[in-house]
C-alpha positions in Angstrom: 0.0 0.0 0.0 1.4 3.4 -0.9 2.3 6.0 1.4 -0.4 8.5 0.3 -3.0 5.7 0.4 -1.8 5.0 4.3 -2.2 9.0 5.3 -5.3 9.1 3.7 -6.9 6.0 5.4 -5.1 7.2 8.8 -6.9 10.4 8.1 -10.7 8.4 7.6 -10.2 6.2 10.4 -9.3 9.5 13.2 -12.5 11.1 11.2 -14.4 7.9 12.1 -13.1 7.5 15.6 -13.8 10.9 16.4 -17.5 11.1 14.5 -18.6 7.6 16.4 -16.9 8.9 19.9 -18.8 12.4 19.4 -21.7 10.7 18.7 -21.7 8.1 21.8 -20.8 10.9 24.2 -23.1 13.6 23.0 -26.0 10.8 23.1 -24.9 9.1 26.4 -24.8 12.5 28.1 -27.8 14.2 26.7 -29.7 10.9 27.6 -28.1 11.1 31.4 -29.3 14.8 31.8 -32.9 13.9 29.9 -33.6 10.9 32.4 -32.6 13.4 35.6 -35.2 15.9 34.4 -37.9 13.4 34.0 -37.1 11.8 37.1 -37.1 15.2 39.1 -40.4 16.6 37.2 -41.8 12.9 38.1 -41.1 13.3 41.9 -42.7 17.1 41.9 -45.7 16.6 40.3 -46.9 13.6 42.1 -45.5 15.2 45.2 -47.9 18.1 44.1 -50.8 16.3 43.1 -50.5 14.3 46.6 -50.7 17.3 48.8 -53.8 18.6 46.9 -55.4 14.9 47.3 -54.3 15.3 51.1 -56.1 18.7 51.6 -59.5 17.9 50.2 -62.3 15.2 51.0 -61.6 11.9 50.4 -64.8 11.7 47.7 -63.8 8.9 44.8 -65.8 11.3 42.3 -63.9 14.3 43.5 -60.5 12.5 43.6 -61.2 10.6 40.1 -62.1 14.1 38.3 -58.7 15.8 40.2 -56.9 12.6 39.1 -58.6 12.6 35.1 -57.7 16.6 35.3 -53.6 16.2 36.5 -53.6 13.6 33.5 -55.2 15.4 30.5 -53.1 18.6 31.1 -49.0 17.0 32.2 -48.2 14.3 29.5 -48.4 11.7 31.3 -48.3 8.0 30.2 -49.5 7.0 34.2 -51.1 8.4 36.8 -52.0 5.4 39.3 -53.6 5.4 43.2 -52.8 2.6 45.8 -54.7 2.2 49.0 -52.4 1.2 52.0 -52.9 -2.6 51.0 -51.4 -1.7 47.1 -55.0 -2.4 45.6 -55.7 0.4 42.2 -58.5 3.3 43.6 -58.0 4.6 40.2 -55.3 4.6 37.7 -55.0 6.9 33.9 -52.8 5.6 31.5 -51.6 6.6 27.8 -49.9 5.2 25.2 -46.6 7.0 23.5 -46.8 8.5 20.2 -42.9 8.6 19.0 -43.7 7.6 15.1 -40.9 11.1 14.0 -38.5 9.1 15.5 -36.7 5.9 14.1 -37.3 2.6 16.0 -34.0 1.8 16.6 -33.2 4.5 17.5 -35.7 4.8 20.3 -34.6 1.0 21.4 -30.9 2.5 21.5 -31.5 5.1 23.8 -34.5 3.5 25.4 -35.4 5.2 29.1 -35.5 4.2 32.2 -36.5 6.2 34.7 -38.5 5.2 38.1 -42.2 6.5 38.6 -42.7 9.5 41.3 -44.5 8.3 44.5 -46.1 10.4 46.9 -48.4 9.5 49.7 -51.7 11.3 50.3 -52.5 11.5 53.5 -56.3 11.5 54.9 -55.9 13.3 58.0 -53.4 11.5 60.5 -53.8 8.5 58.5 -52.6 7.3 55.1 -55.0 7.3 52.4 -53.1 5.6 49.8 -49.8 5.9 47.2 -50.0 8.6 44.2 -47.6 6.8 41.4 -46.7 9.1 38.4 -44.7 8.6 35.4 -44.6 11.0 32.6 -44.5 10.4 28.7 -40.8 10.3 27.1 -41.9 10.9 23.4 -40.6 14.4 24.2 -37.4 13.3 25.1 -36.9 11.0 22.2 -37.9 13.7 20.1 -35.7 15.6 21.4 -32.8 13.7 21.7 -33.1 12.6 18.2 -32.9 16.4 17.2 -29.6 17.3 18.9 -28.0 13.8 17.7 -29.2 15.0 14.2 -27.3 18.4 14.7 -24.7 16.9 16.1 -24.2 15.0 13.4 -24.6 17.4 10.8 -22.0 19.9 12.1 -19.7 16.8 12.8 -20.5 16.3 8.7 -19.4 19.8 7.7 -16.7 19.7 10.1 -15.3 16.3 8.5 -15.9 17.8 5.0 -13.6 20.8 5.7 -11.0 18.4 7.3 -11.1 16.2 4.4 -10.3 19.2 2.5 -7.7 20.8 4.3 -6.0 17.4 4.8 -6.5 16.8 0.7 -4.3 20.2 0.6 -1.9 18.7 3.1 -1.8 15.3 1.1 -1.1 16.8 -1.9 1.5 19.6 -0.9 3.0 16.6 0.8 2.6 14.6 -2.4 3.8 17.1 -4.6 7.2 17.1 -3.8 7.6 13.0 -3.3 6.3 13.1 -6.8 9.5 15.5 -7.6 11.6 13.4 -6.2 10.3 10.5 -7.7 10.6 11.9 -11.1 14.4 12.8 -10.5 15.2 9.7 -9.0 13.6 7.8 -12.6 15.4 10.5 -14.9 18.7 9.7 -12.9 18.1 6.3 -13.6 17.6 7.0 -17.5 20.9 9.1 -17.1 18.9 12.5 -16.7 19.7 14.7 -14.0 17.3 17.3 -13.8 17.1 19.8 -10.7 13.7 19.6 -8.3 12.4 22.5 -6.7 12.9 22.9 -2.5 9.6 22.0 -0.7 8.5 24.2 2.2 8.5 21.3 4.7 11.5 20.6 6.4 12.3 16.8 6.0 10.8 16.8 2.4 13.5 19.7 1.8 16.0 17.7 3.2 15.2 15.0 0.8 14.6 17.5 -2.2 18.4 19.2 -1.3 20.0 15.4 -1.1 18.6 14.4 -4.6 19.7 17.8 -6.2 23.1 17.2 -4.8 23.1 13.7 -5.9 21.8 15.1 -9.5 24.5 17.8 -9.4 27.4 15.6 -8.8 27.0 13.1 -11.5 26.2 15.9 -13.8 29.5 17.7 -12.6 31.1 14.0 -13.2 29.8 13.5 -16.3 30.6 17.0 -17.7 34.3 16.3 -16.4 34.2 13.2 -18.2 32.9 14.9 -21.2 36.0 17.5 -20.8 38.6 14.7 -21.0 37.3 13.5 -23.9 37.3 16.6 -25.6 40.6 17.1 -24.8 41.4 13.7 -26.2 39.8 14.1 -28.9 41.8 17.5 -30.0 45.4 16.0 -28.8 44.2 13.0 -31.3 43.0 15.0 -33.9 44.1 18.7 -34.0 46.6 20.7 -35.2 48.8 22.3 -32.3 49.1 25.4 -34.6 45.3 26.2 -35.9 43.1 23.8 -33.7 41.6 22.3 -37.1 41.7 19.3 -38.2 44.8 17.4 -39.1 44.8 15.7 -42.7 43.6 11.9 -41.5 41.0 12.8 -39.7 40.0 15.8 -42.0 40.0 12.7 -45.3 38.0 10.4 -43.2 35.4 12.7 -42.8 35.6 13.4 -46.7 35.5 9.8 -47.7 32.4 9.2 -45.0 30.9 12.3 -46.9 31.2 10.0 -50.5 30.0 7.3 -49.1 27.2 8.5 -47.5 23.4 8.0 -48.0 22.4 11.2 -46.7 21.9 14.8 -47.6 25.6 15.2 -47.0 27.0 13.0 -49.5 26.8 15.8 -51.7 28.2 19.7 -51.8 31.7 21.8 -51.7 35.0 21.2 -50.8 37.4 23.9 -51.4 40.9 24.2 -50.6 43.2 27.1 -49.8 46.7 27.5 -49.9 49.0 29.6 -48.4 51.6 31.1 -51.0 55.5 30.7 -50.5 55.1 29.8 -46.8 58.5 29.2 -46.3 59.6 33.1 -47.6 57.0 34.3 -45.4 58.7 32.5 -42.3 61.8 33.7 -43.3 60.2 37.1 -43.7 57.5 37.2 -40.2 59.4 35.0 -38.3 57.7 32.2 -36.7 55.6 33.0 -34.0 53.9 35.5 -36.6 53.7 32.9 -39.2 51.5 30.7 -36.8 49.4 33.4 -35.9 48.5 34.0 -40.0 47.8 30.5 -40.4 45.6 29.9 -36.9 43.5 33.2 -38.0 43.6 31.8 -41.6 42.0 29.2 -39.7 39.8 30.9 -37.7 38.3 33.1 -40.4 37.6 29.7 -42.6 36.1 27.9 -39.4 34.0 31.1 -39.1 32.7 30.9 -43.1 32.1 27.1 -42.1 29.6 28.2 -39.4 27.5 30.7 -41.3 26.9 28.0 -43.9 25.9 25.1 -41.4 28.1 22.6 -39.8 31.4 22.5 -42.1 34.6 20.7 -41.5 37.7 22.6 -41.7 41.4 20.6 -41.7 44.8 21.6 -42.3 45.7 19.2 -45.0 49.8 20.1 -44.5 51.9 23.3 -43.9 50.6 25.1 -45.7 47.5 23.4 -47.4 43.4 23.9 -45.9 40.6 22.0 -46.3 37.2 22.7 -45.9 33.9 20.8 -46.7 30.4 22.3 -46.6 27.8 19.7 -47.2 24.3 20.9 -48.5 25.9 23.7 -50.5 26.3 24.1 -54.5 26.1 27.3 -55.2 30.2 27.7 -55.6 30.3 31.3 -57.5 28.4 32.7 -54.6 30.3 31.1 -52.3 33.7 31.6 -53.7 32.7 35.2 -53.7 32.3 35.2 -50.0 35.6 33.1 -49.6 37.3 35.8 -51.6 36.0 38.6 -49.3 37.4 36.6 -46.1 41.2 36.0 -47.9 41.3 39.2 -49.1 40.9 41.0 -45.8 42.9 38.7 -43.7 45.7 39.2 -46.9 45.5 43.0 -46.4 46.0 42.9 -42.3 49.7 41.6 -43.1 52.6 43.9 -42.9 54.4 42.0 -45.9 52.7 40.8 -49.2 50.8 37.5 -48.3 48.6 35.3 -51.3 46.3 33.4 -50.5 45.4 31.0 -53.4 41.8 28.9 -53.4 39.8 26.3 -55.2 36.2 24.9 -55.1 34.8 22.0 -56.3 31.2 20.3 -55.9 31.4 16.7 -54.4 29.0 14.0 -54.6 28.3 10.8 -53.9 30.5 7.6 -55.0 33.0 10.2 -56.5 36.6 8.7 -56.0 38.7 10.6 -53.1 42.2 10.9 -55.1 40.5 12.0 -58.1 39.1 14.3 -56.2 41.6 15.8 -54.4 44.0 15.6 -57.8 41.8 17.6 -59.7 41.6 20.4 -56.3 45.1 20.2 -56.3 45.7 21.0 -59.8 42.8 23.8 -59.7 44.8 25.6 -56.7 48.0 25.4 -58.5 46.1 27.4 -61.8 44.6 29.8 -59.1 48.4 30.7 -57.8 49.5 31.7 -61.6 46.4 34.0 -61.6 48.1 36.1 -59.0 47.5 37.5 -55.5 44.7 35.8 -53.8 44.2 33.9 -57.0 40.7 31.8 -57.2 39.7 28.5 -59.4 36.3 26.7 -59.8 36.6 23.3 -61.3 33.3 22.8 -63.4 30.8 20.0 -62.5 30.7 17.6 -65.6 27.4 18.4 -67.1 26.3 14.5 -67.5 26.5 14.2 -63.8 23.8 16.5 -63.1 20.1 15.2 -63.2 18.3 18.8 -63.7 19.4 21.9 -64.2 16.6 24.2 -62.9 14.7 25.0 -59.6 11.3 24.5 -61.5 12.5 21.0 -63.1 13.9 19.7 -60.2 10.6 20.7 -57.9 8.2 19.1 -60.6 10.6 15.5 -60.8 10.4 15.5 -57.3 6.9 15.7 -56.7 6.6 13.2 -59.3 8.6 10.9 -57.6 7.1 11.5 -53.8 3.7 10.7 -56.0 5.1 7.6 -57.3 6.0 6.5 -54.0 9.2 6.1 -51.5 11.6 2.8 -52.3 13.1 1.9 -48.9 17.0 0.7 -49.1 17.5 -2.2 -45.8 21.0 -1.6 -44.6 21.1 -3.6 -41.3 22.9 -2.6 -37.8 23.6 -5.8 -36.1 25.2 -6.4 -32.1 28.2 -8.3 -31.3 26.7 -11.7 -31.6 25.2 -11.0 -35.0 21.8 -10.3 -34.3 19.7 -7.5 -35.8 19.0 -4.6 -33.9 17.3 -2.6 -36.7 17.6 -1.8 -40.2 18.6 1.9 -41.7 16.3 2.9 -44.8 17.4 5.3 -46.7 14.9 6.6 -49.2 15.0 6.1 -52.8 12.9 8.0 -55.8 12.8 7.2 -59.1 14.3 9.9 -60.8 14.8 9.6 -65.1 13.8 6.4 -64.7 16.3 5.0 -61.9 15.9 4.8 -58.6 18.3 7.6 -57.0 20.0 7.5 -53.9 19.2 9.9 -51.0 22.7 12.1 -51.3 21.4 12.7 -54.9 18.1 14.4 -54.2 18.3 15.2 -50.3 20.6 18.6 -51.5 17.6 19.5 -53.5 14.7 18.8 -51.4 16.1 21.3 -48.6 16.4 23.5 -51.3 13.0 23.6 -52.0 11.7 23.4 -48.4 9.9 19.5 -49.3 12.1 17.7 -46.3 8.9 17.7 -44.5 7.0 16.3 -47.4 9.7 13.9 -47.8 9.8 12.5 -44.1 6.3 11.8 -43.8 6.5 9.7 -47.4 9.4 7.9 -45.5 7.7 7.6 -42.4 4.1 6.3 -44.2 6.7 3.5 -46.5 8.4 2.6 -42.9 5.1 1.9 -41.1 3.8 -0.5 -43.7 7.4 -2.1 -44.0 6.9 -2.7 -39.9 3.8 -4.4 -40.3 4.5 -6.7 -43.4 7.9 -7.6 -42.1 8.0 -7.2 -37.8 11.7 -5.9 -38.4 12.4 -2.4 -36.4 14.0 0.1 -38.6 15.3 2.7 -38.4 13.9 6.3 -39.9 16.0 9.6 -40.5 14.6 12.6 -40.2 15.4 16.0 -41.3 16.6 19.3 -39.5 14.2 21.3 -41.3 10.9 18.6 -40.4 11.9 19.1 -36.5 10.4 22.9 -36.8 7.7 22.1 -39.1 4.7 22.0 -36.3 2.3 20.1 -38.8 4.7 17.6 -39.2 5.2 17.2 -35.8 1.7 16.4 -35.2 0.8 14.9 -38.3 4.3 12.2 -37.4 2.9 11.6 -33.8 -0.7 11.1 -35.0 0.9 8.0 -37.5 2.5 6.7 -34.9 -0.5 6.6 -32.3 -2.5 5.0 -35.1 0.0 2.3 -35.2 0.9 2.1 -31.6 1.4 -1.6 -31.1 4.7 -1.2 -33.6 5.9 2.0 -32.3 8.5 0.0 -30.2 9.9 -1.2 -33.6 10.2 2.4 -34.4 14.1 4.2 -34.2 14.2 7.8 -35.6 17.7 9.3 -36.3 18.3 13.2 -36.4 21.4 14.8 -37.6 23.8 15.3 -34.7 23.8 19.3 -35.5 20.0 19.3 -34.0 21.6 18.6 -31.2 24.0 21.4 -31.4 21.4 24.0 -32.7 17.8 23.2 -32.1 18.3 21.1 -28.4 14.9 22.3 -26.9 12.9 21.7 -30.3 15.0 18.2 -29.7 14.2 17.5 -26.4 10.4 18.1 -27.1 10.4 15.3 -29.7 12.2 13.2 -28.3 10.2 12.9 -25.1 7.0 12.6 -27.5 8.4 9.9 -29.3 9.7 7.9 -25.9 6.2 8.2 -24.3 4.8 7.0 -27.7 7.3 4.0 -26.9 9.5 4.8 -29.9 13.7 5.4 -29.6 15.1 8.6 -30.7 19.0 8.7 -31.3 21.5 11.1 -33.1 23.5 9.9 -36.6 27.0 11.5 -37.6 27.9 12.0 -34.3 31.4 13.5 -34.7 33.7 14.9 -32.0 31.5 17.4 -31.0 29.6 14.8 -29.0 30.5 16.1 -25.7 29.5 19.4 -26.2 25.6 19.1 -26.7 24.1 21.2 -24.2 22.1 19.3 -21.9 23.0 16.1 -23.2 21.9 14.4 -20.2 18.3 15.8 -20.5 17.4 14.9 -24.2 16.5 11.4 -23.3 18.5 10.2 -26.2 18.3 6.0 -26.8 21.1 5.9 -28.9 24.0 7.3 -31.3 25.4 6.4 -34.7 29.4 7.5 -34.7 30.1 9.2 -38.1 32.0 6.9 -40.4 34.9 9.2 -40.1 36.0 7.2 -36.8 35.7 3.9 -37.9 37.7 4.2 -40.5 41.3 1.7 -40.3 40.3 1.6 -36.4 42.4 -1.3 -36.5 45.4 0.1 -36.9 44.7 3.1 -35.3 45.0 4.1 -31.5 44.6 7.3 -30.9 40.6 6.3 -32.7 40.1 3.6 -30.8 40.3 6.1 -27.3 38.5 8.1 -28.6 36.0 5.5 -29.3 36.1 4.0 -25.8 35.8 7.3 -23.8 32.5 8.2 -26.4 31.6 5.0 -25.4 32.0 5.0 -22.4 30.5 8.8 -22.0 27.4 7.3 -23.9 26.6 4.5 -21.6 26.7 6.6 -18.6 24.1 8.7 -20.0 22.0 5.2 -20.5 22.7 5.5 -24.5 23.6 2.9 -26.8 26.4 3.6 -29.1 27.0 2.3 -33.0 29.2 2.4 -35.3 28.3 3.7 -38.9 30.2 2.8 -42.2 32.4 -0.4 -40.7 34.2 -2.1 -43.5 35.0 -5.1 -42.3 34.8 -7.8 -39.8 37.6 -7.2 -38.2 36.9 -3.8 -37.9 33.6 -4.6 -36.6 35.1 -6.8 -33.8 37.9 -4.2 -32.8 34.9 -1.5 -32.4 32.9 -4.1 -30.0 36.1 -4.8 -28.0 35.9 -0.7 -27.4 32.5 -1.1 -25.9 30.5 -0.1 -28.9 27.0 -2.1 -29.0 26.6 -2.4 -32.6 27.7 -1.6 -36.4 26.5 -0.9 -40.0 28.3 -0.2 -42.7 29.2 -1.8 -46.6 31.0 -4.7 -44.8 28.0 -5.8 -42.2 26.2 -8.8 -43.7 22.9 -10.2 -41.8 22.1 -13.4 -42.2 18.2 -14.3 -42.2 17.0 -15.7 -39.2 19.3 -13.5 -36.6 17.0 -11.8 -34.9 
């Protein structure tokens, strides 16, 4: 039996006991004082009728009317008079008429109260005994009365105690609730912060739990430090902070690969003129402060165009990659206006040489970087701050206009969504869901996501898009009883009708929700946390799992990680990548890992090669992996 249960049936049974001992004592006493009064009005009036029988002649009439007259005026239910010997002279008597007042009542509280006797005296001699006893329909009536009021002010006063101790229950409840609630989110690795209660020990409680809440989110965030500062030992460039060329190729080659908006857009590369002259010329404490605010102002064009990647390739070599973005003249322009300002700050002559290029999916790494390479080396022959743009082969590109594209589009959404099955399995082999990546039939093929994904943010149809995908992934629930997994768009997250319109599906189809796993791009997380955190608390009460994809390095700095209620992660491909033969990955793996699991989230592993690399990641604590060299077999479950 709960706790609130026990107070409140503690608080019915002291009503009770206090309603029934009321009642007994308020009865018992009134019925005490009501016999006394009869008893005493008994003993007067036949002492009163005796002396008037005593003072006049001993006639039967006269005595019989005197006797008939006490009768019909005092309420009496018997007036009897003895001679000496206890024979009747003459006797009245009356029935009672108590039909206001319940039976049982009247046998509860029944009276008992002795007859008045007087003697009448003839003279010096006894004439005979006067017995009188008076009617107690009165008395029951009004006994009943006062119990009546009794109880009825004993009613209101139970109804306002009930009330004031409902107030007291639930301000007492309140705050166990709290607590409750922050106990469960610590459990789910969420450590929210419950307000103080008034009441002393429930404060005490309260401030415990908020400690306990703020130390393991102080621990965690420390733990969340170290690996950041793993992480950039591992990864960065002591000079800029950027990326150093492995990790800065990885994330290029996960960008190819990829079946998401991001296998397509720009990489550009910039290049640093005669370095070496301008060491000799600077010196080199100044030299590494051009090429960390080179760094600083690409990092900063990066941001204003959405999460890009920026690497320091070599000495004097940058890298950049903007997924989502085509437009290169306009954005060559912009990277113009950043060189050419941080070019004019310097006290000596400094060129900054650049190239763009579109990316897309499948395209071949070397090739690409070759044809960058040789593009920068034609923008240093065009002089200071020189500039390239290698042309996109025109048979590579599926329409040309904003208008063609938007029609083929809707065409293909009409059509209907093909759903690729790419499956993430566990350690032994078993499936723990299936990615599916959408598919349209564009020109007659069925195109992958990176193809159109670019476009349909463009034109503002990701919402569109996501509930197609989500309508296709339902149905391939139901047919199959395999979970899969959905992604969803940046762009669909603030789109309040599809917010609804998504939870409305899903509570349609509640008994597979649990089969249901919906992937956001980790930059949500970085940019839109509360928009985030409202989902994903819709989706868990729904019984559904919300996790992040291309989670990158930035992992650790999510505000309020611990409070998303995140069920799991996909590591970008980037990581994975030769994590064999790599160390400095694989601790960075185990700390995200191990980060993840504290928060209660499961971690897995995206673009995994091979076996082997598959079984290195599970030794680093990593609870599953996808990727072109993860095969299910039919019948793992």
């Amino acid at each position: 039996m709960s706790l609130i249960k026990q107070l409140w049936l503690t608080i019915a049974v002291l009503l009770l006991l206090a309603f029934v001992g009321s009642l007994l004592i308020g009865v018992t006493s009134s019925r005490h004082y009501i016999e006394q009064e009869v008893q005493i009005k008994n003993n007067d009036n036949a002492n009163a009728l005796a002396l008037s029988m005593s003072q006049i002649e001993k006639d039967p009439v006269i005595l019989e009317l005197l006797l008939a007259a006490q009768f019909d005026t005092g309420h009496y239910r018997r007036i009897a008079l003895y001679d000496p010997q206890g024979e009747i002279i003459d006797e009245r008597t009356a029935g009672e008429h108590i039909d206001d007042v319940p039976g049982w009542f009247v046998n509860l509280v029944r009276f008992e109260v002795p007859p008045g006797r007087a003697v009448v005296q003839d003279g010096w001699q006894q004439y005979g005994t006067l017995e009188l006893a008076s009617q107690h329909s009165f008395a029951y009536r009004s006994l009943w009365r006062s119990t009546l009021e009794l109880a009825g002010w004993f009613a209101i006063a139970g109804a306002i105690s009930l009330l004031l101790a409902a107030w007291i229950v639930r301000t007492i409840r309140r705050p166990l609730r709290d607590v409750v609630s922050q106990a469960q989110a610590i459990g789910q690795r969420r450590f929210m912060v419950a307000n103080e209660p008034r009441t002393r020990e429930l404060r005490e409680v309260v401030q415990a739990m908020n400690q306990l809440s703020q130390a393991v989110r102080q621990m965690l965030g420390e733990e969340s430090d170290k690996l950041d500062q793993l992480r950039r030992r591992m990864q960065h460039d002591p000079v800029t902070d950027t990326l150093t060329r492995a990790p800065f190729l990885n994330q290029l080659q996960a960008h190819l690969k990829s079946e998401k908006d991001d296998a397509s857009g720009a990489l550009i590369m910039v290049r640093v003129a005669r370095l070496a002259e301008l060491n000799q010329q600077l010196g080199h404490a100044a030299t590494d402060a051009l090429l960390a605010q080179l760094a600083r102002r690409l990092e900063q064009l990066a941001r204003s165009h959405g999460h890009g990647t920026v690497g320091r390739l070599n000495g004097s070599d940058f890298g950049m990659i903007l997924p989502r973005h085509h437009d290169l003249q306009k954005l060559g322009k912009t990277l113009q206006q950043h060189l050419e300002s941080l070019s004019a700050e310097q006290s000596v002559d400094t060129s900054l040489a650049s190239a763009l290029r579109q990316y897309s999916q499948g395209e071949s790494q070397a090739e690409l970087l070759a044809s960058l390479d040789g593009a920068l080396a034609a923008a240093e022959t065009r002089g200071l701050n020189g500039q390239e743009i290698v042309d996109q082969p025109a048979s590579s590109v599926l329409y040309t206009r904003h208008d063609e594209w938007r029609q083929a589009l809707a065409e293909a959404l009409a059509q209907g969504v093909f759903l690729a099955h790419y499956p993430v399995l566990d350690a032994h082999g078993r499936l723990i869901h299936f990615e599916v990546p959408s598919r349209l039939r564009l020109k007659g093929e069925w195109r992958p996501a990176g193809v159109f994904l670019p476009w349909v943010s463009r034109l503002a149809m990701a919402p569109t898009l996501d509930l197609a995908v989500v309508s296709a992934a339902l149905a391939d629930v139901e047919s199959s009883g395999k979970a899969v997994a959905v992604n969803l768009s940046a762009e669909s997250l603030v789109d309040g009708h599809f917010v609804g319109e998504l939870l409305s599906r899903i509570q349609a189809h509640q008994g597979i929700a649990d089969k249901l796993w919906f992937e956001l791009p980790q930059s949500v997380a970085l940019q839109q946390p509360q928009a985030l955190r409202t989902l994903c608390h819709a989706l868990l009460g729904l019984g559904c799992k919300v996790g992040l994809e291309h989670v990158g390095t930035q992992f650790g700095k999510i505000e309020g990680l611990q409070d998303l209620g995140l069920s799991f992660m996909k590591i970008e491909a980037a990581l994975s990548q030769e994590v064999e033969s790599r160390s400095d990955q694989q601790s960075l793996l185990r700390g995200m890992a191990t980060l993840a699991h504290s928060l209660g989230i499961l971690t897995f592993a995206e673009g995994v090669e091979s076996q082997d690399a598959a079984k290195v990641l599970f030794e680093l604590g990593l609870d599953g992996v996808t990727g072109p060299g993860i095969r299910h077999r039919e019948g793992d479950t």
